[in-house]
C-alpha positions in Angstrom: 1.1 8.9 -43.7 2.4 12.7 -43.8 6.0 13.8 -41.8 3.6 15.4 -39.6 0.7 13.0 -38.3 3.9 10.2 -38.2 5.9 12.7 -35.7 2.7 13.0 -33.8 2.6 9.7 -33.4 5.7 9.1 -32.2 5.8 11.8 -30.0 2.7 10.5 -28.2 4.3 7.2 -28.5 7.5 8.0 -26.8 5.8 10.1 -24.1 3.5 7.3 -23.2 6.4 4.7 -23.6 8.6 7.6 -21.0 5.5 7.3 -18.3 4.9 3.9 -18.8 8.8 2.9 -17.9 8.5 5.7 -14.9 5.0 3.8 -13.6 7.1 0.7 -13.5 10.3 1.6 -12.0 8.0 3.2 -9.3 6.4 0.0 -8.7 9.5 -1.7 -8.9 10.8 0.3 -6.3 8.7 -0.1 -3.9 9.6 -2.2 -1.0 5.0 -4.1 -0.7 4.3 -4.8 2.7 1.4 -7.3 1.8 -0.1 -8.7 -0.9 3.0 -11.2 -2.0 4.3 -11.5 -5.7 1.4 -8.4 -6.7 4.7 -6.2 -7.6 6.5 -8.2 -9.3 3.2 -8.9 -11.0 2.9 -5.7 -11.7 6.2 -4.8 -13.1 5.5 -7.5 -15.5 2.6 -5.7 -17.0 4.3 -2.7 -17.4 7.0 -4.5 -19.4 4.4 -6.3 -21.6 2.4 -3.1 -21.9 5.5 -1.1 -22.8 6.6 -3.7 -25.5 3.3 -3.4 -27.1 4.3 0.7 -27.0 7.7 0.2 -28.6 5.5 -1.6 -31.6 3.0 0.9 -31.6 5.9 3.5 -32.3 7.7 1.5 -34.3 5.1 0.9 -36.6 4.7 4.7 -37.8 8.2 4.1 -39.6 8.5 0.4 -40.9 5.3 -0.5 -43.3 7.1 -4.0 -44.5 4.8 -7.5 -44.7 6.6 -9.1 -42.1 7.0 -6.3 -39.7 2.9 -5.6 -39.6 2.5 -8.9 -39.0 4.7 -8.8 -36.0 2.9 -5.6 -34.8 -0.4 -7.3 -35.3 0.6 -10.6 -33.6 3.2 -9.5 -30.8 1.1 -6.7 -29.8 -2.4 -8.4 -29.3 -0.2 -11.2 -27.3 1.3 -8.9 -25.2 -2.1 -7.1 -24.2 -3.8 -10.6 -23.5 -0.6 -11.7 -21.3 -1.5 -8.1 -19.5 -5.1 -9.5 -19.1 -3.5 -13.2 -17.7 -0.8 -11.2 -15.4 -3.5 -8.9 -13.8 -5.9 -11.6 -12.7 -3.3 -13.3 -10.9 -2.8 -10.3 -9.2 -6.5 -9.6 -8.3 -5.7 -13.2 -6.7 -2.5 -12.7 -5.3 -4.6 -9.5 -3.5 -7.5 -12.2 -2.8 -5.6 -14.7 -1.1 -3.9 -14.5 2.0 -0.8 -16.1 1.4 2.0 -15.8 3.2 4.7 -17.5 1.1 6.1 -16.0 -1.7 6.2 -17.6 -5.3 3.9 -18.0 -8.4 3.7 -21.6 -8.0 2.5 -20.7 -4.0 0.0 -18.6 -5.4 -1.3 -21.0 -7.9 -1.6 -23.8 -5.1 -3.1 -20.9 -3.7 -5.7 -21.0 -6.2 -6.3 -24.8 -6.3 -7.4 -25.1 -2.9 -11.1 -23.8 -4.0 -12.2 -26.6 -6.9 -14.9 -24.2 -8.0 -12.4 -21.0 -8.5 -9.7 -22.7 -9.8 -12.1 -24.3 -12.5 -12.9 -21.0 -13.4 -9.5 -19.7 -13.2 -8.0 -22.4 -15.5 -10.9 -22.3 -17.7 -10.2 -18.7 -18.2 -6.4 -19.5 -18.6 -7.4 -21.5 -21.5 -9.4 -19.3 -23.0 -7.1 -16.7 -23.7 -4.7 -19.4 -24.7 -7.1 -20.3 -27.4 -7.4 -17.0 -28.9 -3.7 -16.5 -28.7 -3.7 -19.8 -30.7 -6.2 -18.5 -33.4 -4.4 -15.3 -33.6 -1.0 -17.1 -34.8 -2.5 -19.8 -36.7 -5.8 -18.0 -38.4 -4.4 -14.9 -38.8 -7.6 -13.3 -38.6 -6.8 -9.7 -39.4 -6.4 -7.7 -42.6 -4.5 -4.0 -43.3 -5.9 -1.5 -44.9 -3.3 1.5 -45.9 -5.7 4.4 -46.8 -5.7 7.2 -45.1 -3.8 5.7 -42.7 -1.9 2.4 -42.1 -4.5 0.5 -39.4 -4.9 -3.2 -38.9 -8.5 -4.9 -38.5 -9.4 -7.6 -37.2 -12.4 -9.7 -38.9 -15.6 -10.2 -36.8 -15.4 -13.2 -35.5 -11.3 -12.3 -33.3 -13.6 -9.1 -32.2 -16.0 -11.5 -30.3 -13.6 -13.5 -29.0 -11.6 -10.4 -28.1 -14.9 -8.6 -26.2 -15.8 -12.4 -24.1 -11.9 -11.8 -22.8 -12.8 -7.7 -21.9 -16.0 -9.4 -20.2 -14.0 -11.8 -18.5 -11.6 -9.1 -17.3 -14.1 -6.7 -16.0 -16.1 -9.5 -14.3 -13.8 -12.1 -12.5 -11.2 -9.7 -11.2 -13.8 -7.4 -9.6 -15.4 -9.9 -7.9 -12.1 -11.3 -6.2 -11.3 -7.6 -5.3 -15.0 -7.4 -3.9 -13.7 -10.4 -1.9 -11.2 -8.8 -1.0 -12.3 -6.0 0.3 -14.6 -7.6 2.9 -12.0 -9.1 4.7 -10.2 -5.3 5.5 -11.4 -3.5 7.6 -9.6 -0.5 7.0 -11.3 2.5 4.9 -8.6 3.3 2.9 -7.7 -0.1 1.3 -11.7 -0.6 0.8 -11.9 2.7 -1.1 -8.6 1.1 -3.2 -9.9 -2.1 -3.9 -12.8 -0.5 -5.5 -10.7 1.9 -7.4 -8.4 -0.8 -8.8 -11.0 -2.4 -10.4 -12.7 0.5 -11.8 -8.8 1.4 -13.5 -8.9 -2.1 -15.2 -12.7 -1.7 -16.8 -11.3 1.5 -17.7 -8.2 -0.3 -19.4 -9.6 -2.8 -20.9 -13.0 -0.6 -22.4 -10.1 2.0 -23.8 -7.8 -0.7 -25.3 -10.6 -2.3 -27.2 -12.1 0.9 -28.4 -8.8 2.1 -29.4 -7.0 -1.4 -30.6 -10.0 -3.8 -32.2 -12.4 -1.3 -33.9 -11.3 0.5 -37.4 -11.3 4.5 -37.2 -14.3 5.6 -39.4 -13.0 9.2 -39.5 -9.4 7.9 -41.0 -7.8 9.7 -38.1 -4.8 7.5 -36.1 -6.9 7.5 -32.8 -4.5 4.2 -31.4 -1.7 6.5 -29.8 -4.2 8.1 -27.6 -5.8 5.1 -26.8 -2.4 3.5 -25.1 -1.9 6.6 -23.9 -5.0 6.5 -22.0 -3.9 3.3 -21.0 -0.7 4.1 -19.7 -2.5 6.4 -16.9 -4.8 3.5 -16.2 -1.5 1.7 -15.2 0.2 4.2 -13.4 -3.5 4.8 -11.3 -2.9 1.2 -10.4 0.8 1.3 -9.0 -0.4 4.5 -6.8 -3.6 3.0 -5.7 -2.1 -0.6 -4.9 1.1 0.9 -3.8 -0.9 2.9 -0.8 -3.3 -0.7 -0.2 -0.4 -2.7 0.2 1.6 -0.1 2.7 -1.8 0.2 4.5 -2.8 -3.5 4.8 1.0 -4.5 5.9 1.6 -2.1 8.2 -1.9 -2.1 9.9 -3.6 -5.6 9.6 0.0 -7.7 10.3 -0.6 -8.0 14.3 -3.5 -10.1 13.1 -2.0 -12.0 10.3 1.0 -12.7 12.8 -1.1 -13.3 15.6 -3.1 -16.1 13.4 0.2 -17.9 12.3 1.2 -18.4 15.8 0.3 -21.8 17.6 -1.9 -21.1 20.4 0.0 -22.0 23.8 -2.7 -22.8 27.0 -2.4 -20.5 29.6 -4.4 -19.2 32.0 -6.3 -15.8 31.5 -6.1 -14.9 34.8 -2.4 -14.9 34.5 -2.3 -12.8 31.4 -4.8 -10.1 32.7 -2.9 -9.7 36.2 0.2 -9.0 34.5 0.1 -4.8 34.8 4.0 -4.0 35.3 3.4 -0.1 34.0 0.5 0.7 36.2 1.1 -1.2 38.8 3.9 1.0 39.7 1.6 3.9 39.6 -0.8 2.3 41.9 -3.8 2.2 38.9 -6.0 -0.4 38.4 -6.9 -1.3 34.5 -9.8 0.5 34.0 -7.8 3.8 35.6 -5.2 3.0 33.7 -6.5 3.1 29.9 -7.7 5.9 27.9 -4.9 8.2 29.5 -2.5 9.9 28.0 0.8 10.2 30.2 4.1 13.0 29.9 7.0 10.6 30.7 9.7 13.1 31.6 13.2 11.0 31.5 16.4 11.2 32.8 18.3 10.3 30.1 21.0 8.6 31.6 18.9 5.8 33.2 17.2 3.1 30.9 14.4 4.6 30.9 13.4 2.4 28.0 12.4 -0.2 30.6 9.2 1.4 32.0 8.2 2.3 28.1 8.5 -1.2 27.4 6.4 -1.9 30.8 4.5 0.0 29.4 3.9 -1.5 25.7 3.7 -4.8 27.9 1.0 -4.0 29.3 -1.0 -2.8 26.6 -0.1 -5.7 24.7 -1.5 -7.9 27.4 -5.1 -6.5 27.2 -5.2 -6.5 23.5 -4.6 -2.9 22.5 -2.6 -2.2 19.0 0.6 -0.4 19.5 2.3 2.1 17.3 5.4 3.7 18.2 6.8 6.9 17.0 10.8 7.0 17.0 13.8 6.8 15.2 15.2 4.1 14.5 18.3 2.8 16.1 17.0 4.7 19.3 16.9 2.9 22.9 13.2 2.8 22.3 13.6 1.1 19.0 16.3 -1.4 20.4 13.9 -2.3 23.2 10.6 -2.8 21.3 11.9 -3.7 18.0 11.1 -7.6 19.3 7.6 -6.2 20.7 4.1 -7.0 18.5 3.9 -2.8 18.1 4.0 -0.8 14.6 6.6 1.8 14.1 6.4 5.2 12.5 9.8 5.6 12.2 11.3 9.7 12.2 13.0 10.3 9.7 15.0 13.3 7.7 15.6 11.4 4.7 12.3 11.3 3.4 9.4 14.0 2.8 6.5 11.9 2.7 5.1 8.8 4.5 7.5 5.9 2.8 7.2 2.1 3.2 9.9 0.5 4.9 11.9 -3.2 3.9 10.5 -4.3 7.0 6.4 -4.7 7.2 6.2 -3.2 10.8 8.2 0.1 9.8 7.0 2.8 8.1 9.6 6.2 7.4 7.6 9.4 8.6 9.5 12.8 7.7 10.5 14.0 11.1 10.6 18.0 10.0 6.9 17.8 8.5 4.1 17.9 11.5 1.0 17.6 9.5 2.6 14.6 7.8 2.9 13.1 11.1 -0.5 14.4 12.5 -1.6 12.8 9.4 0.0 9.2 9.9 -1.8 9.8 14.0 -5.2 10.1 12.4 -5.1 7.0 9.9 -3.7 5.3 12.6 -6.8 6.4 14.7 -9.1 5.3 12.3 -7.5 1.7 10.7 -10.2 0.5 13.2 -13.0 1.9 14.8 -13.4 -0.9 17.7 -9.6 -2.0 19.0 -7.8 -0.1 21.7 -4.8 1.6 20.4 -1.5 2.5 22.5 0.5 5.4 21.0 4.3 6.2 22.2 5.5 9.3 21.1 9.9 9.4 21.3 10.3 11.9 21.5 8.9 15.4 22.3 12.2 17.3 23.3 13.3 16.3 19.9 10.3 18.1 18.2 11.2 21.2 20.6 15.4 21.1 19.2 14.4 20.4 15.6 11.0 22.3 14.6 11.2 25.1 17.5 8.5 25.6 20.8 5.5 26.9 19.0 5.4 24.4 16.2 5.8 21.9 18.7 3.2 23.1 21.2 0.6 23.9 17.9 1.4 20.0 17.1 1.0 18.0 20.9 -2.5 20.3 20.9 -3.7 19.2 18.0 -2.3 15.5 18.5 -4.0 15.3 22.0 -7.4 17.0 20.5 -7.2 14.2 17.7 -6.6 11.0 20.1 -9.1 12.7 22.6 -11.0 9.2 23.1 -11.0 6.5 25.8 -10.1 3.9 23.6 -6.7 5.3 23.3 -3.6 5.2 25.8 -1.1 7.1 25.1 2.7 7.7 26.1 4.6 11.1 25.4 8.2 10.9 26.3 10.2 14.3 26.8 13.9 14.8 28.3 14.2 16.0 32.0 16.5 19.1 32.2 16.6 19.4 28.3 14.5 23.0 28.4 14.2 26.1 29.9 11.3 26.0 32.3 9.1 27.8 30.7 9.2 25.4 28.2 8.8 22.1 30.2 5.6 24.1 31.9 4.0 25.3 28.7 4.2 21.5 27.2 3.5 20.0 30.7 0.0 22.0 30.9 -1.1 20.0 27.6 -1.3 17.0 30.0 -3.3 15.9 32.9 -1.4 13.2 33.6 2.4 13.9 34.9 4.6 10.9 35.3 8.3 11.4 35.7 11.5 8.2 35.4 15.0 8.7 37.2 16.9 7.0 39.6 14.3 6.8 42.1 12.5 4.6 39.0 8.6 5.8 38.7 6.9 8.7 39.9 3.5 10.3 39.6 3.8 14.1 39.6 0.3 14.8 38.9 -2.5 11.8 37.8 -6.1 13.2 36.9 
């Protein structure tokens, strides 16, 4: 090969190598909230897949026996393990395991006979042709115009039975999969991860089995390609797991708990938040309260009356706060989900711990944003929303941001299913400020030494 087609290579070689190592310290990075061992699963694809890059560059300046070999063998393996690593991961998606562990995902696996026949049989399979490639070296090289490898007819079939394999098996888990959310989002991903893989594995055999009639070094392009496939699938799977974690762990939590007998009755008459405003349930949900607090009380205590409360008639909580917070502190223990304020980040970010995800707190339509997915996770559940706090939004971000922001907040949980809880500082503002946010509301409850008041309930 020419100075110039071998720099091109490289070049392409290196750049795909750069964002395949960025693609996995990404996904290394990432703290999953569901879906155990997928990342580290992952990460070990993008290791594989950039080992099989360093050959790939490699190759445009060594042309020794020994070394093509290498490429040939090393290479193929690595691409096959990529094919073994990412149906455990379709099944590490599929399963809802709890435990962490390849060999708990693999018992995992065992529990169904039928799948884990087909699993291990597909196991084998590429063991085999890992096997033949070693043992039968069933490839050639041919040097002119360009130094390619090819693989003889019968390593091609066995080759396109594994791309068959991979577009088949995986998809259905992840069809599996995706009937058991119920939230849009990870449906849309769990069709999109998929779709990345066929795309993979169509480009890598194109690119990797099938000689170049034109005598043109297409392979380069062809990881390349690949490389975006990859990185597609750390964004897309990085957004299902934050999604499925934070959103769809009441109910995994709820399911590991043993069931304690109690009666009903007891559970349904247990209404410490309204009770003190004199409202029955059904007057109770679907409002949305302004909890003006005097902030040297604990005024934490009716907030987590009111979470309580919510909690005891089913409703899914999410709180918006900071963390560290007296509202924090006191529902921290509570089944809610926080959207935790913060200025260290500048877009929604999952947290270490699976109920906690970082929100920027100077960035409104981020958080208007995070309101509506929470909104519509579920179409059928009642939600409760506490909101901590809005005399921080007026310091930080200004009144008329702020104002512009509860409008379009209260417009977007407009519906009876929601309950919601805005908390603002009493004495904090100038009173034209406390009455232009206090119009927003129809509901006016205030919490001071006297302990609850109504000021105005519609």
């Amino acid at each position: 090969m020419s100075g110039v087609p071998i720099l091109v290579i490289q070049v392409i070689g290196l750049f795909t190598l750069f964002a395949t190592g960025i693609s996995g310290y990404y996904m290394y990075r990432q703290r999953t909230t569901s879906y155990n061992d997928a990342r580290n699963l992952i990460v070990a694809v993008h290791i594989f897949f950039g080992g099989t890059i360093s050959l790939e560059i490699a190759r445009a300046s060594f042309g020794t026996d020994l070394f093509l070999r290498l490429y040939v063998v090393l290479g193929t393996i690595f691409i096959l393990l990529c094919v073994e690593l990412l149906t455990m991961l379709a099944w590490s998606v599929y399963l809802p395991i709890r435990k962490t562990g390849i060999r708990n995902l693999l018992s995992g696996i065992s529990r169904n006979r039928l799948h884990f026949m087909i699993f291990a049989a597909g196991s084998a399979y590429i063991t085999f042709v890992i096997t033949y490639l070693v043992v039968g070296s069933p490839y050639s090289f041919q040097s002119a115009p360009i130094l390619t490898n090819q693989f003889n007819p019968i390593f091609l079939a066995l080759l396109f039975s594994v791309l068959i394999m991979f577009m088949t098996y995986p998809t259905t888990l992840f069809i599996g999969a995706r009937r058991k959310t119920t939230l849009p989002n990870v449906k849309t991903a769990l069709v999109l991860l998929p779709i990345a893989w066929i795309g993979i594995g169509l480009d890598l055999l194109i690119f990797n089995a099938f000689p170049n009639p034109a005598g043109i070094d297409l392979l380069p392009i062809g990881y390349l390609i690949a490389a975006l496939g990859l990185a597609a699938t750390s964004t897309i799977f990085r957004r299902a797991s934050l999604l499925a974690g934070f959103f769809e762990s009441r109910k995994a939590d709820s399911m590991d708990k043993i069931p304690v007998a109690q009666p009903q009755a007891t559970k349904a008459s247990s209404k410490p938040f309204s009770k003190q405003l004199g409202l029955g349930e059904d007057a109770f949900s679907g409002r949305k309260f302004l909890l003006e607090v005097d902030s040297s009380t604990s005024y934490e205590r009716v907030v987590n009356d009111f979470v309580t409360e919510l909690s005891n008639i089913d409703y899914s909580v999410f709180v918006f706060t900071t963390r560290g917070s007296p509202i924090y502190n006191s529902l921290r223990s509570s089944p809610s989900r926080f959207y935790l304020l913060s200025t260290t980040v500048s877009y929604t970010t999952v947290s270490a711990i699976p109920t906690e995800v970082l929100v920027p707190q100077s960035d409104p339509a981020v958080l208007l944003d995070a309101m509506q997915k929470t909104i519509e996770t579920d179409s059928i559940t009642p939600i409760g929303i506490v909101f901590d706090s809005v005399s921080d939004f007026i310091m930080s971000l200004g009144l008329e941001t702020s104002y512009k922001f509860l409008k379009k907040t209260l417009e977007a949980i407009d519906s009876d299913r929601i309950t919601a809880l805005f908390l603002m500082t009493s004495g904090a503002h100038e009173d034209r400020q406390t009455s232009l946010v206090k119009s927003l509301f129809s509901n006016q409850i205030k919490f001071g030494a006297k302990g609850l008041e109504a000021n105005r309930l519609a």
